[in-house]
N, C-alpha and C positions, 0 to 999 in steps of 0.2 A: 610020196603020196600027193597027188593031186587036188583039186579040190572037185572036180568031177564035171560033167555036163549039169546036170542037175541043180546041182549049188551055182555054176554061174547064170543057167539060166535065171534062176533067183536075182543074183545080181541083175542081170538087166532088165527083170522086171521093175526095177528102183532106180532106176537110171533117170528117167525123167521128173519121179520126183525130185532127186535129191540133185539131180542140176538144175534143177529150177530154182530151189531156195541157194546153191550155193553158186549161182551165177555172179552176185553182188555179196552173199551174207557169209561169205567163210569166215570163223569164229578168231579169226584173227588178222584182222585187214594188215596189209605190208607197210612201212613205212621206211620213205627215202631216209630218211635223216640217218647219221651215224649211231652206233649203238650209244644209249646214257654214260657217262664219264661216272667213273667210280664214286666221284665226289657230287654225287646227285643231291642236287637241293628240295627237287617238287616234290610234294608229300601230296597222295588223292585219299580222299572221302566219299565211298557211296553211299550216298544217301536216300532212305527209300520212308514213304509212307504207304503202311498196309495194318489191316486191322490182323489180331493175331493169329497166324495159322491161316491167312488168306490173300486174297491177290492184292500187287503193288496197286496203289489209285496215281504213284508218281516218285521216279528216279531220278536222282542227279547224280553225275559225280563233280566234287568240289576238289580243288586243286590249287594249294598256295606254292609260292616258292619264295622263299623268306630271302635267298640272295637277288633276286629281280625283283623284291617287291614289287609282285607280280600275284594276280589270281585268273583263274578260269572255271567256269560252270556250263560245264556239256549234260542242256536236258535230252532224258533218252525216252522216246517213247514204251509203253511199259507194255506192247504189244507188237513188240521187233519178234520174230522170230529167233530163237537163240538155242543152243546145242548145251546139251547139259550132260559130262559121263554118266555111264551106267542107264540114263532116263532117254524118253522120247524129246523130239526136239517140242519146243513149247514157247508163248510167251514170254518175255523175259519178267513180267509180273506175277506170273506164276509161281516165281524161282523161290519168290519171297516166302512162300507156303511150302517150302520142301527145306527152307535153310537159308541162314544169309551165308556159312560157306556157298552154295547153288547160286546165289544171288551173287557174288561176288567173282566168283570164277566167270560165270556166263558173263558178266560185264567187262573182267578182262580180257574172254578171246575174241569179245565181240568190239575193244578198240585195239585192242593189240599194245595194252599197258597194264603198268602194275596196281593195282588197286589195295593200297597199304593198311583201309581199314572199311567197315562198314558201321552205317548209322539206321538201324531200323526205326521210326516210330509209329507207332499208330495214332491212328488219328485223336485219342485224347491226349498220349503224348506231346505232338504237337499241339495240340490247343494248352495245354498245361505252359508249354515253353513260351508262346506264346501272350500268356497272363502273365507270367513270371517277365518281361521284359517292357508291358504295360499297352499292348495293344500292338494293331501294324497300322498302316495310314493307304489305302488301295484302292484303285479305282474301279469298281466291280462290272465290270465288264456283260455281265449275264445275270437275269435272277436265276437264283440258286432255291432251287424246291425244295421243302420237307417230302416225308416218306408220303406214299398214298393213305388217306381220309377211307371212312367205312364207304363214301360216296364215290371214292374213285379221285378226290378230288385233290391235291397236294399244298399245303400251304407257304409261302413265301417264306422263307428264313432269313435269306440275302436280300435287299432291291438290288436293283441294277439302278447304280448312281456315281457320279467320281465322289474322289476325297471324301471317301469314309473310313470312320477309323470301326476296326473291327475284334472284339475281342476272341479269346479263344475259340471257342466253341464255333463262330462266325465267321473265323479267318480257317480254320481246316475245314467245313462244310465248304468251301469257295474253291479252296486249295487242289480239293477234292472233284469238283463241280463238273461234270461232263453230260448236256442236254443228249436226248437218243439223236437227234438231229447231224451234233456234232463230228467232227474228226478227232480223235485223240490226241492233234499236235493244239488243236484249241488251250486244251486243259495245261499245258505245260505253263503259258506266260501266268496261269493263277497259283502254283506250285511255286513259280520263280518270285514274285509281287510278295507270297505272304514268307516264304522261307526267308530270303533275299533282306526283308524287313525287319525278321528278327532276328536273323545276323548283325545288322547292322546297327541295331539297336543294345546286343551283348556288351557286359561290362568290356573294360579294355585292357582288364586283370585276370591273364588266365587261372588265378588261384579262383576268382570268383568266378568263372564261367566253370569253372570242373567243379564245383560246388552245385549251381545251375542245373550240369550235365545230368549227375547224381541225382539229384530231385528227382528227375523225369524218367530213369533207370527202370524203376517198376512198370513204367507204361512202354517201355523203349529196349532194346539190346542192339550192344554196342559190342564189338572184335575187340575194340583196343579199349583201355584201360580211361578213366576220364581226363586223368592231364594231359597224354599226347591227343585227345580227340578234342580239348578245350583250346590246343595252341592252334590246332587248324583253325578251329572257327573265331578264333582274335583274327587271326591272319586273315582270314577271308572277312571278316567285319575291317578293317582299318584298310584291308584294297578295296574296297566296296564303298567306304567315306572318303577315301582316296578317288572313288570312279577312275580305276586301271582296273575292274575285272571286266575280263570278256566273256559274254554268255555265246552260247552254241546249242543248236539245236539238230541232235547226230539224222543225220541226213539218212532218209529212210525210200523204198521203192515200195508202194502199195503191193501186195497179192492178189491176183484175182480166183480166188479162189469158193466163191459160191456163198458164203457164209455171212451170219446177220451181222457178225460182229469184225469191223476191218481188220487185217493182219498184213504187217507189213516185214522185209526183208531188208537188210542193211547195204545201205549201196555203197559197196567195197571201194571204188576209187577216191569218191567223196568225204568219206570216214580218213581214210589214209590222209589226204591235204588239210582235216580238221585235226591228227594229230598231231600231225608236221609244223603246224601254226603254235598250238598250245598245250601239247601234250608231250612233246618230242623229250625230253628230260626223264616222263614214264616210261619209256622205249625200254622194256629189260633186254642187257645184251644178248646177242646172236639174231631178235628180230627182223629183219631186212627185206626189203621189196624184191618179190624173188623168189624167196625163201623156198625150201621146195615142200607141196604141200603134202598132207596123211590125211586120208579117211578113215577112221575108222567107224567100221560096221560092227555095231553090239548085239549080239544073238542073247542079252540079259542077263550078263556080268553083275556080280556084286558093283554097287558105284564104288564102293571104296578101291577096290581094281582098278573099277575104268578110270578116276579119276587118278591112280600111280601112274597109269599110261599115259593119261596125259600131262600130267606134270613132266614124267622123262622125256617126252617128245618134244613141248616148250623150252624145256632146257637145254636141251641139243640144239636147239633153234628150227625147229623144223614149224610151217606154218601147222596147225591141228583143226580138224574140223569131226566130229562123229555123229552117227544116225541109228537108232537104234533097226535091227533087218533083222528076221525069221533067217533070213539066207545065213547068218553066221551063225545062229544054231547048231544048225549042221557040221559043222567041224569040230572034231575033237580035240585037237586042241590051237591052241592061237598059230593063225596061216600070217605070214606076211606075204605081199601079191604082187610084182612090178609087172607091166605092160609085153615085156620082152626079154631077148637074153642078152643083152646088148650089154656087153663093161658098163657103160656108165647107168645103166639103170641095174644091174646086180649091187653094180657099188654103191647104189644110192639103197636098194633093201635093203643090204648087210650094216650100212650106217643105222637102219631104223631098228634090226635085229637088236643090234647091239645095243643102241639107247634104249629099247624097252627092255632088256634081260632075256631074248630069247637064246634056242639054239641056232646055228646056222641053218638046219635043216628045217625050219620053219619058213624060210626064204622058197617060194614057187614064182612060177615066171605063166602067167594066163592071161591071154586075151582080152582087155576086157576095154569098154568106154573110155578112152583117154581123160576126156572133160570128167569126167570123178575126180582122181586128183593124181598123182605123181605117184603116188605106193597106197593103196588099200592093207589094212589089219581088220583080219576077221577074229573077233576077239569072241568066243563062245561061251557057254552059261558059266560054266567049271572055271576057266579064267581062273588061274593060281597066279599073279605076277610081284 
């Protein structure tokens, strides 16, 4: 069974969006480097602030490696474009309102590493941790406005001044801070200044910083458990009073796509030499520049599906990227799609067949856009995998 005229025309009615966004943002940029050695040291921490059940205002992920006494903090802008299973592709501050599982996955196709835990806080969370550490000391770069006045008018919360020291409440409205005027790579060095500070300010006793941790739990939801989230952030406070961490800011390519609000796409070769610098140790094996890539097209699969598919696809090592399309709708049930009939492109479906659990006769050979990717999965609503 074919997938028909009809259904590919679909497909290439999608053709230009979705190489557009994945000309630079495939959800898991390549990296040279050799796969991680079993005996991996780097431990990552994403870190987000979002109020509950809404969008990130600012993502890090934090990265110790206790053999190189070594840290690294790559700020990601929280309006990269990012591919999420089972959903539409979206800002990556979005994710934060659907799940920090969402928020986590989408962070790791979008470096092409493991992200071992997440730190969500909202914003009294952070003002709480904050207090709890006795303030940060920053130089406020912007006034930071209260909400609007009956008059329309807003009041100063922040000045704009160096060496202030800023308590809770004053150091996450900053944290936070992005004028309508601004670019959203603005607001990263304020995220970095007051987080950064109260890292560095954390006891230097993980029993007491998981203690810390715990306080702030009711404002905050954390993956991992508060000791191993407490040994990260010792580690990234004592690289940090060391001055061995390196900050990074993931290299992004504006969108132009019409809208009030900027939206940007990840620019893939850039991303790849910022993890090859500091990230290379989160490389899970099979990842490799190269790698051959999968689209998959979601015609509105359960996520929990979509996201089995993409977990098997990762794991096989196949690069993954997916978009949600009406075009896979239409198939009854999951098509695999290679370009041709050619040996080395059957054997490149049959390898996808087989790491997602299909049958062989899922494997069709159609025409389609090359620049999509190397094998398309139309995975359709039913989706049993």
């Amino acid at each position: 069974m074919r997938i028909g005229t009809a259904l590919a025309a679909g497909l290439l009615a999608i053709t230009a969006v979705v190489a557009g966004l994945m000309a630079s943002s495939s959800s898991t940029p390549p990296a040279s480097s050799p796969p991680a050695a079993v005996g991996r040291t780097q431990r990552t921490l994403l870190l987000a602030v979002a109020p509950a059940h809404g969008v990130a205002t600012g993502v890090a992920l934090l990265a110790v490696d206790a053999r190189a006494g070594s840290a690294a903090v790559t700020l990601i802008p929280t309006r990269v474009m990012v591919s999420v299973p089972g959903r539409n592709a979206m800002p990556l501050g979005a994710t934060a309102g659907t799940g920090s599982a969402d928020l986590a996955a989408a962070t790791a196709d979008l470096l092409g590493v493991t992200v071992d835990g997440t730190w969500v806080l909202t914003p009294d969370a952070l003002a709480t941790l904050v207090d709890r550490v006795g303030g940060v000391d920053v130089d406020v770069d912007a006034e930071v406005l209260g909400s609007p006045a009956a008059d329309g008018s807003r009041p100063v919360i922040v000045p704009k001044a160096p060496h202030q020291h800023l308590a809770g409440p004053a150091a996450a409205a900053y944290a936070a801070w992005l004028a309508d005027d601004e670019p959203e790579q603005s607001r990263q060095p304020r995220l970095q200044a007051v987080v950064m500070q109260a890292v560095t300010r954390l006891p230097a006793q993980p029993e007491q910083v998981a203690a810390l941790v715990s306080a702030v739990q009711e404002q905050a939801a954390a993956s991992v458990p508060a000791g191993p989230l407490a040994d990260i952030l010792v580690a990234l406070g004592t690289a940090s009073r060391a001055q061995v961490t390196r900050y990074s800011s993931l290299p992004v390519v504006a969108l132009d796509m019409g809208g009030p609000v900027a939206l940007y796409r990840a620019d893939r070769e850039a991303i790849g030499a910022l993890v090859d610098s500091t990230l290379s140790d989160s490389i899970p094996p099979g990842r490799r520049r190269g790698a051959p890539s999968v689209l998959v097209l979601d015609g509105g699969s359960d996520p929990e599906v979509a996201g089995r598919v993409r977990e098997k696809l990762l794991n096989a090592g196949f690069d993954y990227d997916t978009r949600r399309s009406a075009a896979a709708g239409g198939t009854p049930t999951a098509v695999v799609l290679v370009h041709d009939g050619n040996a080395p492109s059957r054997d490149l479906g049959q390898r996808v067949v087989q790491a997602v659990g299909l049958p062989s006769s899922a494997l069709q050979v159609e025409r389609l856009p090359q620049n999509l990717a190397d094998v398309l999965i139309m995975l359709p609503p039913n989706a049993r995998l």
